[in-house]
N, C-alpha and C positions, 0 to 999 in steps of 0.2 A: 504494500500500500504506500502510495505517495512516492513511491520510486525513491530517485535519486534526489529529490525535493527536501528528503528528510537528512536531517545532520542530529546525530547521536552527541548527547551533552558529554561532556568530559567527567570524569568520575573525579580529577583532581578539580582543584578549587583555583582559582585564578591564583597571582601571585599578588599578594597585598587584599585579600576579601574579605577576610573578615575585619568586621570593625570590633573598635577599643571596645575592650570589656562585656563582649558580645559571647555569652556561653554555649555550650554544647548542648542537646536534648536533651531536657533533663526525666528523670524515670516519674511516671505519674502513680506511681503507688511504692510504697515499702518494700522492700527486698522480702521473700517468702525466710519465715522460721528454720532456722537450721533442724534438721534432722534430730532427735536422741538416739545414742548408743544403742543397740539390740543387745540382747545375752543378757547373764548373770554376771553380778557384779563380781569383782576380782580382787582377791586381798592384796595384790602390789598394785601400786601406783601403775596407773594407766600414762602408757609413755606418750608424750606430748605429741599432739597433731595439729595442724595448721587447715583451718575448715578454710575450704574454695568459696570467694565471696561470689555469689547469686549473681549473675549476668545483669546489670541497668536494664530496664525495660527503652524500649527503641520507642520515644515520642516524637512525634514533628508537630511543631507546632506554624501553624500558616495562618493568616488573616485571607477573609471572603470576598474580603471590601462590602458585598451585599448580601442579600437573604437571597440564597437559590430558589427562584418560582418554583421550583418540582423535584420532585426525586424519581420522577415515571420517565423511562427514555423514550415511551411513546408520544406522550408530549414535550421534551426537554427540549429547544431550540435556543439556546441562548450558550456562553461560555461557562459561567458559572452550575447550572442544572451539568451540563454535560461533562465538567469535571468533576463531577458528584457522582455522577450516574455510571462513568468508566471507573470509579473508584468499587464501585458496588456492583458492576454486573460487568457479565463477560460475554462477548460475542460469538458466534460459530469462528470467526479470525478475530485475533488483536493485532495493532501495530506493534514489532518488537523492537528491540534496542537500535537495529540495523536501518530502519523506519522502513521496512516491507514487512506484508503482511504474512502472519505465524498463525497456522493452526492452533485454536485456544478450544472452544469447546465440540468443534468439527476436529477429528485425531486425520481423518481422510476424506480428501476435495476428488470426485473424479466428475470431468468435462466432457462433454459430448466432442464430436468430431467439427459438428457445425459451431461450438461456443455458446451454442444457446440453453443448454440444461446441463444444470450444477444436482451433483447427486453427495450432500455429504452424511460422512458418517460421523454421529455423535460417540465422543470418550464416554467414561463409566464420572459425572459428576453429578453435585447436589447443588439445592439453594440450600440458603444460611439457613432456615427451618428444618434441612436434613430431607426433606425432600425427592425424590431423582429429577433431573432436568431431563426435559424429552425433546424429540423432533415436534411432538404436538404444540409445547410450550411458546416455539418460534415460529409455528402455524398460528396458532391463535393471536401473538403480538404484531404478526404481522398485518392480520386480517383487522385487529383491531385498530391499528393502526391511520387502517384504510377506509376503515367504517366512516363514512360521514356525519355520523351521532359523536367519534370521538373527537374532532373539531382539530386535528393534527397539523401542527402548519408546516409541521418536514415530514407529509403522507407525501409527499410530491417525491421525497427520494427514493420510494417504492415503487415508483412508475416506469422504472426498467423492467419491471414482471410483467407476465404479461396477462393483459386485463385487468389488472390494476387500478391505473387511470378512467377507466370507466367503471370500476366499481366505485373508487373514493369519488368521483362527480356525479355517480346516482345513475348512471346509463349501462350500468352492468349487474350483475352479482357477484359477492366474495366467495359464492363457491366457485366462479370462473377463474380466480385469479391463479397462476399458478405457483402456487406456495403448497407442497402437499404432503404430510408426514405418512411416510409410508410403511412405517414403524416407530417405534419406538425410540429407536438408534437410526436412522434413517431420514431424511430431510432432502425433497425433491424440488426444485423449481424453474422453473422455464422462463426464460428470458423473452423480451419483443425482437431484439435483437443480437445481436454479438456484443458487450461491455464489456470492452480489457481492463476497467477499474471494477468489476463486480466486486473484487475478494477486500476492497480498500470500502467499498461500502457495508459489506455484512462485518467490518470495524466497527460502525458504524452505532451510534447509542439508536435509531431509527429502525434498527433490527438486530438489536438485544430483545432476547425475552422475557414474556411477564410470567411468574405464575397466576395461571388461571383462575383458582381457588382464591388466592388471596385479594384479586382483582374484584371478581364479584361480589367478595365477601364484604367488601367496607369501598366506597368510591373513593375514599380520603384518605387509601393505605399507602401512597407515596407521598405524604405529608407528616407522618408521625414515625418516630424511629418503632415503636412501640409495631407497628403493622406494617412498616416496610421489611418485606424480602427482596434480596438479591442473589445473583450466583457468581459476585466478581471476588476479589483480592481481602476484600473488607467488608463490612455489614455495620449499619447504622449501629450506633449507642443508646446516643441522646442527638437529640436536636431542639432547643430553646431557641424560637421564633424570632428569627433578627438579633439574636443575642452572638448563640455559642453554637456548634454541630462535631458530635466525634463521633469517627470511626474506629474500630477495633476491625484488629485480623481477623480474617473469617477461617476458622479451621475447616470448614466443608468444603474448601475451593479446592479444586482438580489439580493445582499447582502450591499449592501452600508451602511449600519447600523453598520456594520461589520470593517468598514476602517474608522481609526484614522484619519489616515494623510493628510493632505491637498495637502501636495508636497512631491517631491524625488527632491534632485539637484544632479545631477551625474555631477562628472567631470573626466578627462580621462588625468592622471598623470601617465606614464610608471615606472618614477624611484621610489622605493620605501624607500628610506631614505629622499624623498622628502614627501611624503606620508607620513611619519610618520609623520616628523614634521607640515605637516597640521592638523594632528589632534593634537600635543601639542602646538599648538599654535591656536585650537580652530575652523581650519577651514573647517572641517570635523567632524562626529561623528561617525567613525568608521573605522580604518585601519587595513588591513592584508586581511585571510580569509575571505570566498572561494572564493572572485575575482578579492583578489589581494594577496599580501606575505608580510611579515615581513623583513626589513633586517636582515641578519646572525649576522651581528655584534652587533646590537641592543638586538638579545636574552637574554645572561646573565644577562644584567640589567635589562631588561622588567621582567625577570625569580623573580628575588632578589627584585623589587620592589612590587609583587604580581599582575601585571598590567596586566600579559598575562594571557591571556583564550588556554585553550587547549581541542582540541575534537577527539580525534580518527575516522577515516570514511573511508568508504568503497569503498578505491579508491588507485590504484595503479601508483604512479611514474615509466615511462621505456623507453629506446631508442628504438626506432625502426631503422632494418636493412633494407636496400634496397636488397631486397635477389633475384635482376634483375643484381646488378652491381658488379663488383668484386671488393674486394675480397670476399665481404660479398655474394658471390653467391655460397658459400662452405659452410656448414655446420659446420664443423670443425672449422674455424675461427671464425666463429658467434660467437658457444660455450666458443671458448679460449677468445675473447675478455669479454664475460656475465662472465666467471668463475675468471677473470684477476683484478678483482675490492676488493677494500676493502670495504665495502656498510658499518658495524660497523664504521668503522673510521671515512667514510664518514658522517655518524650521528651524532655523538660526535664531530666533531669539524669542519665541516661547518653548516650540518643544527640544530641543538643542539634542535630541541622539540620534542621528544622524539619518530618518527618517528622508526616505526620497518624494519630491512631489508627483503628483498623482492626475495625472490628464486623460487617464485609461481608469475603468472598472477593474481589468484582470491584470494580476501584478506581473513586472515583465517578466519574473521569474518560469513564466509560462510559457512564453515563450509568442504570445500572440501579436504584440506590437509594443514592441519596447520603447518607442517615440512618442507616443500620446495619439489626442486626435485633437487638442487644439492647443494654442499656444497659456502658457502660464503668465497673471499677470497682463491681459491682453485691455487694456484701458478703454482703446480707441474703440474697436468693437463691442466692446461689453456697453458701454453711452450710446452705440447707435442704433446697438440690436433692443435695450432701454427704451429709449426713442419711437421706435416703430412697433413696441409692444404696447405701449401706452397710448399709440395711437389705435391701435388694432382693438385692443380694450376700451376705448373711446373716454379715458380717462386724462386729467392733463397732472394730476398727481399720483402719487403714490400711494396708496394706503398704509396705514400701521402694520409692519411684518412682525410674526410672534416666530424667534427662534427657541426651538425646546432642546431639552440636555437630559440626561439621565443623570442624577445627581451625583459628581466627582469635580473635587480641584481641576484637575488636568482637562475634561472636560469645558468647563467654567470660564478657563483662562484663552481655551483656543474659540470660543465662542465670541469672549469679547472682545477679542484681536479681531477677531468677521464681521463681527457689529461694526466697529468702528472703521474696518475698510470700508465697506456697503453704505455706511455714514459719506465717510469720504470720496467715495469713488462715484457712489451713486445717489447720494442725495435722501439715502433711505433713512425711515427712523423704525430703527427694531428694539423692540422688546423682549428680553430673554427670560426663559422658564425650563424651571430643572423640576422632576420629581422621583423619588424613590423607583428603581431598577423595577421592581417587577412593574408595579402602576402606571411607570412610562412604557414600558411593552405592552400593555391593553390599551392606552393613549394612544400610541402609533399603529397598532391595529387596526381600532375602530375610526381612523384618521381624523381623528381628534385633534390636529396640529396643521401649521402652512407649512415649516422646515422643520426636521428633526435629525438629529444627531445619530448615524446608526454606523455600521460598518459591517466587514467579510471578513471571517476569519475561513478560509476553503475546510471543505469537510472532506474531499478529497482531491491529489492532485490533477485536478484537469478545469481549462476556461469552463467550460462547462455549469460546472458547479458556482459560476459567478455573475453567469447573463441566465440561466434556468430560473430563477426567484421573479424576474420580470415578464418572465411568460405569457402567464395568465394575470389580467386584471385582479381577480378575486385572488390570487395564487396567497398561500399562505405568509410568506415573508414577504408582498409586493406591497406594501406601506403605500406606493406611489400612485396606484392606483392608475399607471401606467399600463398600456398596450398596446402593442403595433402588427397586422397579420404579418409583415414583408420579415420580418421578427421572430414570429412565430413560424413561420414557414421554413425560415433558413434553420430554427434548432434543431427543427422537425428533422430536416433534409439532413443536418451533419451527424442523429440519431441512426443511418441509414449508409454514410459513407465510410468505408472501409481505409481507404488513401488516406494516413495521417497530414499528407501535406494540403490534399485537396480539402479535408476538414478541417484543418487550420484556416483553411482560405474562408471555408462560410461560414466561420465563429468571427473572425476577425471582420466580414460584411455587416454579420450581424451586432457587434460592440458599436461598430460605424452607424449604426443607426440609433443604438440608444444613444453614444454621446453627439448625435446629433440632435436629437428630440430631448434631452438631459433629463429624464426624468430623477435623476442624482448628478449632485456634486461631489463627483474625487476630489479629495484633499490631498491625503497621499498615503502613500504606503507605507505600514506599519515598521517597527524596529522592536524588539521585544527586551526592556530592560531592569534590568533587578539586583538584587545585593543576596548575598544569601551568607548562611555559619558556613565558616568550610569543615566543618564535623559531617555536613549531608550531602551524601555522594548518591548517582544511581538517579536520579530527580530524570524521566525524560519526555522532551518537550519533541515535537517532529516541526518539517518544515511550512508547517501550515500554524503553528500557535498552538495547538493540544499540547495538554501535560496528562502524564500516567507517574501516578506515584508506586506502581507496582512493584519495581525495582528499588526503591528509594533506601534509603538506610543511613542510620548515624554513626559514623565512625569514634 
């Protein structure tokens, strides 16, 4: 999975990472009681022995920055749910250290001749309830998935099956689609057409499975540790609501030999110069990156003391328009405000880690168009594409724009750097609004906002995965409420072409049409940065932004 995309973290620590007075994991419980002697007592003196002190229990502790909306990876769409939900369940593949994909609860993959039907076979595993895990389990999570009562807004990465897509739109049935447990140990399913990233998608938290039982049993069983089961590395504790969340090892996982760690203590701290100093003051072992951020002002000196780690990944920062509400239901303005920005500037002196600007949806690292598709900082244009949108709208001002934010410093700061260009550049008066992570995800859903702050982090390597969200108008993550057929037609068509090069061609037609029509502002492309104890080794992150703590461990 993710190919050559992915780069395996180093096990050593940078040179200079750890900061002053920054400790090692420390054990969240007591050392277990030594032993007493067996036998009968002995009338000489028992010659002295030196008792082996109890192993430290292996804690990490990390900040959330937010409340993870879910623990269900039927519905998880967002970073934070999804590094919950790899922590706690395991796929038919997981990504391994190598960042290709490794048989996890599939022991054997065999492919048809045509590429279109994957027939695996499931290992001898459990969920943390002790349970067995089946082929049925991954039938049913998939079907659920697809169901349009479950309201899934990554049902769309199921739509490589086939009939799928016309089951989750209502134009089909789930018994057509073909996901089919053919035993017990056994799991069949037929493709629409040939995907050389299948095995990087059943990675995938979108097709991990649920148990059944516990699903029907309570609606609300991936909200309480108490009712959540999983089948990954670890199994819920506790979770206190916006507060705290820990996991513990799961001794029923098919690989437990494999997991260092005893615990995860997660805590759920929004500000991040607060964040920081939990970890310089030792109460964390790890701040920033990928799921939380570094303050801006903190950069230079984190930069100058050797502290910061930097990772380039394949994941694009961008506003989205509401291209339902005006003004942004003009074309022309979208553009003027995407082209009206200084993204350069905006790099070097709010977000300063080396973050490349952004004139493309799909990062060049893809290899689709590494030049953009329109100039950064473009002034002249941006006034007169303004201009003629204002007049097309038959307005001769501007209205009040409301930009919205999911509530983060880093966030905050790049917002009011855009404010005040769009002030200057173009005359706008905007109004900024931040609200709590999950509450802005049903904000921007229900398009409840004119601009909002969102981004890509790829879920696996290919463009694909970064122009398919604009699809469909209703499509589950299209905020934008953007659609184009000439759009739809090219995804369709590269669904169908075998020629990597010739499919390059009609992804890279079709990005040419959305950053023509803009229904988002690239900013730019992400950098992934953080400080971490160099006690924790094993931490791995792939070339898309995902972290798996599976491997993770305190030295």
């Amino acid at each position: 999975m993710k190919k050559s995309m992915f780069a395996v973290m180093s096990s050593l620590a940078v040179m200079g990472l750890a900061l002053a007075g920054c400790g090692g994991g420390q054990p969240a419980a007591k050392p277990a009681e030594q032993a007493s002697q067996s036998g009968q007592p002995s009338t000489q003196p028992a010659p002295a022995t030196t008792a082996k002190e109890p192993a430290k229990a292996q804690v990490l502790r990390w900040n959330l920055h937010s409340e993870p909306p879910t623990g269900d990876p039927g519905i998880a769409e967002d970073t934070t749910s999804a590094a919950i939900v790899k922590a706690v369940f395991d796929g038919l593949t997981r990504i391994g250290p190598s960042g290709k994909p490794e048989e996890a609860v599939a022991e054997k993959i065999e492919v048809s001749s045509d590429m279109k039907t994957y027939t695996f076979k499931l290992r001898d595993s459990k969920w943390s309830n002790g349970e067995p895990v089946t082929a049925h389990d991954f039938e049913y999570a998939w079907k659920r998935a697809l169901d349009p009562k479950t309201a899934s807004n990554y049902a769309y990465q199921l739509y490589y099956i086939k009939n799928a897509e016309k089951a989750n739109k209502g134009n089909g049935s789930l018994d057509d689609v073909g996901v089919k447990a053919l035993d017990d140990k056994t799991l069949q399913v037929e493709l629409t057409n040939p995907t050389p990233f299948f095995l990087e998608l059943t990675a995938f938290q979108t097709y991990f499975p649920v148990n059944k039982k516990v699903v029907e049993a309570d609606e609300k069983w991936a909200g309480d540790a108490k009712t959540h089961v999983g089948n990954g590395p670890f199994k819920m504790e506790s979770w206190e609501h916006k507060s705290k969340m820990v996991l513990v090892k799961n001794d029923n996982y098919w690989d437990k030999d494999s997991v260092k760690l005893d615990k995860i203590e997660f805590s759920m701290v929004e500000d991040e110069n607060t964040e920081l100093s939990m970890f310089e003051n030792g109460e964390i072992d790890w701040a920033g990156s990928p799921l939380s951020s570094l303050p801006t002002d903190a950069m230079p000196a984190l930069k100058d003391s050797g502290k910061l780690q930097v990772k380039p990944v394949g994941a694009t920062y961008w506003y989205k328009f509401n291209t339902e509400k005006p003004p942004f239901n003009n074309v022309k303005i979208r553009k003027a405000f995407a082209y009206a920005i200084n993204r350069q500037i905006l790099i070097d002196n709010v977000l300063q880690a080396n973050q490349q600007p952004a004139m493309a949806a799909v990062p060049p690292t893809m290899g689709l168009n590494t030049g953009g598709y329109f100039k950064d900082n473009d002034q002249e244009t941006a006034k007169k594409l303004l201009e003629e949108g204002m007049k097309e709208l038959g307005i001769s001002k501007l209205p009040p724009i409301k930009l919205s934010y999911n509530t983060s410093e880093g966030h905050k700061k790049i917002a009011e750097a855009i404010q005040d260009q769009w002030r200057q550049n173009l005359g706008a008066e905007v109004k900024l609004e931040n609200q709590e992570w999950k509450v802005y995800l049903e904000t921007m859903h229900e398009g409840n906002y004119q601009v909002g702050r969102l981004g890509w982090s790829g879920d696996f390597n290919d463009p694909i995965n970064f122009l398919e969200l604009f699809k469909d108008k209703d499509g589950g993550n299209n905020d934008t409420r953007w659609e184009n057929p000439r759009f739809k037609e090219l995804l369709n068509q590269s669904a169908t072409e075998s020629d990597p090069e010739k499919r390059k061609a009609i992804l890279r037609e079709a990005e040419q049409i959305m950053m023509d029509e803009m229904p988002i502002m690239p900013i730019y492309f992400y950098t992934h940065t953080w400080v971490k104890n160099d006690k924790v080794t094993g931490i791995f992150q792939d070339g898309l932004g995902a972290i798996d703590w599976k491997w993770a461990s305190i030295e």
